[in-house]
Every structure is written in structure tokens, then in C-alpha cells.
Backbone bond lengths (Angstrom), bond angles and torsions (degrees), N, CA, C in turn:
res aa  C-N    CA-C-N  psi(-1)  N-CA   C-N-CA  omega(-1)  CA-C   N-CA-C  phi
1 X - - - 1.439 - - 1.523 108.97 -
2 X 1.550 102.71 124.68 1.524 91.86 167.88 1.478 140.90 -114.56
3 X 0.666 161.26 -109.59 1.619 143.11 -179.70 1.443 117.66 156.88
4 X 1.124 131.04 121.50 1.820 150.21 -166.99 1.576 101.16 -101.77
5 X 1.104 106.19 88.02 1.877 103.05 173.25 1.847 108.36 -116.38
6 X 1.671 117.62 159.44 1.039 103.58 157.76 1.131 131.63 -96.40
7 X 1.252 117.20 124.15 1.675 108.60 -176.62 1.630 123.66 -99.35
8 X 0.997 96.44 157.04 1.769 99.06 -169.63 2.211 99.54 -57.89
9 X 1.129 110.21 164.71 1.642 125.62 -163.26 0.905 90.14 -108.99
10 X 1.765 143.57 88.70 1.842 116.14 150.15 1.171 116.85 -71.93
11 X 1.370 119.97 -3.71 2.082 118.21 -144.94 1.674 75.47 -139.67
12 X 1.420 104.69 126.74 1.745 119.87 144.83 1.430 110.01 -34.57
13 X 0.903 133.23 -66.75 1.607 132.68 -171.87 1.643 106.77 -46.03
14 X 1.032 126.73 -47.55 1.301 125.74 -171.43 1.614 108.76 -75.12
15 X 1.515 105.20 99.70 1.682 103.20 -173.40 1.748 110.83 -104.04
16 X 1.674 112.45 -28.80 1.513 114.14 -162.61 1.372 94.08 -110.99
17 X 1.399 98.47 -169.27 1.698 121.08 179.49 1.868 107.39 -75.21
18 X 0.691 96.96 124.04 1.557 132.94 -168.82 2.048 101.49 -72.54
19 X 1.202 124.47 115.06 1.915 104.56 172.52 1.524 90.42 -110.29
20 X 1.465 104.46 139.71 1.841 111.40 -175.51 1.722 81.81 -111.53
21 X 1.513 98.47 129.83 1.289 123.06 -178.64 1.890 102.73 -116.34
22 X 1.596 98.96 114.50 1.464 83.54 -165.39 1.665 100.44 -95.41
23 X 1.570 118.47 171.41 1.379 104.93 -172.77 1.300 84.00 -143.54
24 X 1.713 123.88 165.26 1.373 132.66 -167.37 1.824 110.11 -97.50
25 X 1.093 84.50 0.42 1.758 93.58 -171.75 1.759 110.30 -103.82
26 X 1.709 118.78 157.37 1.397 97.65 167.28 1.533 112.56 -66.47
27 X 1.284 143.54 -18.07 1.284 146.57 -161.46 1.446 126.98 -142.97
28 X 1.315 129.50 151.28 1.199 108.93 179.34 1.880 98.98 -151.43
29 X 0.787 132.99 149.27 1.624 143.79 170.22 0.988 108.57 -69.77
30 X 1.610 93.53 147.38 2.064 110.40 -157.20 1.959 77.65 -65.14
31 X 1.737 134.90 -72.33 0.954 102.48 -133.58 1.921 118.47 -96.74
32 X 1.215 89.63 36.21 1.455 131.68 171.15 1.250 107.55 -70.50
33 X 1.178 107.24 -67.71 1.695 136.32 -166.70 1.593 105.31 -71.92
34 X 1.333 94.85 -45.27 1.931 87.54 172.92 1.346 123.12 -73.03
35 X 0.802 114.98 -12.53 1.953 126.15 177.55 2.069 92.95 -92.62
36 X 1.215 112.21 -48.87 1.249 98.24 -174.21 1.722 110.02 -80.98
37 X 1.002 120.97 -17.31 1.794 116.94 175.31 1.746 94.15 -91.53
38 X 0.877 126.59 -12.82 1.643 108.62 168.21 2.196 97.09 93.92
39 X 0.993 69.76 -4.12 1.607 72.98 171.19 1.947 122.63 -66.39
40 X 1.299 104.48 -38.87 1.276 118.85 -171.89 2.092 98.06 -121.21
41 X 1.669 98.19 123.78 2.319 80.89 -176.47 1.944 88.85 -82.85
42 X 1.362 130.41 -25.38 1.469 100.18 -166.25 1.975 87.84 -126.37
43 X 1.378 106.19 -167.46 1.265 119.81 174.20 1.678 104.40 -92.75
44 X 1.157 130.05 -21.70 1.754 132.95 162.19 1.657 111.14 -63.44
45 X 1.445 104.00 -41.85 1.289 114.00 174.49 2.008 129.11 -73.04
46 X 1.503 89.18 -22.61 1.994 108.55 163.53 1.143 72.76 -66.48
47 X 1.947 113.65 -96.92 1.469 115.78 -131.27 1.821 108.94 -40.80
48 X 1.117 109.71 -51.67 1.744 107.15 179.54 1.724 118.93 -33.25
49 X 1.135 102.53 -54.15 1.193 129.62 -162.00 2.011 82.08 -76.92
50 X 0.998 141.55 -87.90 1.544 128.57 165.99 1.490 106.94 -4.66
51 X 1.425 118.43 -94.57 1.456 137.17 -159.93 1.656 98.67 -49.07
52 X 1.111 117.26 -13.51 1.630 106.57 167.16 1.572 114.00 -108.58
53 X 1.117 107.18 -22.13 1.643 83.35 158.41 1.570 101.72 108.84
54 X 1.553 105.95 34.88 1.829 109.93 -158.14 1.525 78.92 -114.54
55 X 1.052 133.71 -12.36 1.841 124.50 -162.44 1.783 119.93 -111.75
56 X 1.423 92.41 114.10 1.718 95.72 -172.23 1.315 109.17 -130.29
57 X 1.397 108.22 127.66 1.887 128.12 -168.34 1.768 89.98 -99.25
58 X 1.252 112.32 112.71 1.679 118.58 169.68 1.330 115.37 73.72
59 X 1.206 115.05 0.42 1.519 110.72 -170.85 1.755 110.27 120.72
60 X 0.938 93.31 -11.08 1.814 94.57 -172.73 1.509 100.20 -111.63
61 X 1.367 102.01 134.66 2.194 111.49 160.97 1.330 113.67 -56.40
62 X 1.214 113.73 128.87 1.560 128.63 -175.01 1.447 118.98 -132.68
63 X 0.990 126.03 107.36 1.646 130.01 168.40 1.146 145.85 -90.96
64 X 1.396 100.67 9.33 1.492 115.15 -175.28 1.436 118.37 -123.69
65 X 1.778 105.27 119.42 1.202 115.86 -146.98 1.492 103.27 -87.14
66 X 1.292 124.36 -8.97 1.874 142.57 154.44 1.749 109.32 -52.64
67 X 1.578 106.90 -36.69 1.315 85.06 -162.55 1.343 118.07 -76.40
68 X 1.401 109.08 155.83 1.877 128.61 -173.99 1.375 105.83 -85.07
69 X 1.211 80.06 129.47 1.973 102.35 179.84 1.376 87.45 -104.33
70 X 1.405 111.77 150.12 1.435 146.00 157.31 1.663 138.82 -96.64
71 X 0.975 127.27 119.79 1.297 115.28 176.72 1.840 117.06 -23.42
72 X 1.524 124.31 130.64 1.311 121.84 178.80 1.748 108.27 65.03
73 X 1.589 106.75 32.63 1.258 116.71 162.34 1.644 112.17 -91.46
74 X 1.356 130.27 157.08 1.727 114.58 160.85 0.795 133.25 -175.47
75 X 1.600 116.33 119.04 1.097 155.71 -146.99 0.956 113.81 -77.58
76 X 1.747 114.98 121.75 1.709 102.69 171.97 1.494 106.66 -126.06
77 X 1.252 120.53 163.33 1.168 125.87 167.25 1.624 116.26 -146.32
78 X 1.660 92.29 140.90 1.610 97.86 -179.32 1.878 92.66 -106.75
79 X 1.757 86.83 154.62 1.601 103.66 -177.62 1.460 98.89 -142.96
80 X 1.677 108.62 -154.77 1.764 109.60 169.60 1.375 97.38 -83.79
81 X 1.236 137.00 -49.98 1.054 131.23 176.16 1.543 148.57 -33.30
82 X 1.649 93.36 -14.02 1.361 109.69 -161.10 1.524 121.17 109.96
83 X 1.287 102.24 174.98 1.914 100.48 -173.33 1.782 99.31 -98.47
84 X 1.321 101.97 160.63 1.369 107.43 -166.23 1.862 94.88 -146.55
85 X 1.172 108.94 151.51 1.175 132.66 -171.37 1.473 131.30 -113.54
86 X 1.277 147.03 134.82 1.341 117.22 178.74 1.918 92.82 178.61
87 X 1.602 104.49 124.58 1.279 138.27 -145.32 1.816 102.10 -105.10
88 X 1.304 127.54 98.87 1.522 132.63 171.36 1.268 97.92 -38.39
89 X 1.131 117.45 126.33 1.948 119.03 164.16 1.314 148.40 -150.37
């Protein structure tokens, strides 16, 4: 189940509504996480979305679809659509 809350802004980067996607594990993989926050519809469609350079963990560009997200990690991604948001939880 996922959930659209507003969360408070410490970091400039974080401008919209935030969805905290909770997961049962301590960790989960960036392109894990994009198929499960609805951010990414397939795993061709993460990696793409990686290899161009649309995917940022905390504020920083990230390309590696191995790396471990943490609870109160968050993920953004820009598309045509606009930028989208979505919170490890």
C-alpha cells in the first residue's frame, strides 16, 4: 500500500508531494524501487530511465540499478511528464 503525504523540505531539491512506499525488508534496490513506487512500469524502463541520467537518491544522480536504498531514502525522477517523487518506508 502506498500513500501521498506532505512532508516537511530540509533539502532544496525536494519541491512536490513525496509517496512513501513502504517495503518489508531493511533495503531494497534503486531499480526495484522504481517498478515498486510506480515510478518506472517495467525493469527496461528503470534501467532506461538510469542510463539517462533522470534518477536521483537524496538529491544526487545515481545510475546504479544495484544500489541499496534505505528506509527515509528519496527518490526522484524526472520524465516528460514531470518530476515525480517517492520516499523508502
Amino acid at each position: 500500500m502506498t500513500r501521498t503525504v506532505r512532508v516537511r523540505r530540509p533539502s532544496p531539491w525536494q519541491d512536490g508531494p513525496v509517496t512513501i512506499v513502504p517495503i518489508s525488508d531493511d533495503s531494497i534496490r534503486l531499480g526495484q524501487f522504481l517498478k515498486l513506487a510506480g515510478l518506472a512500469d517495467s525493469g527496461a524502463d528503470a534501467r532506461a530511465l538510469l542510463e539517462a541520467g533522470e534518477v536521483r537518491v537524496n538529491g544526487e544522480p545515481d545510475s546504479r540499478r544495484g544500489r541499496q536504498l534505505r528506509k527515509g531514502d528519496v527518490v526522484e525522477v524526472d520524465d516528460p511528464r514531470g518530476s515525480n517523487s517517492a520516499a523508502v518506508g
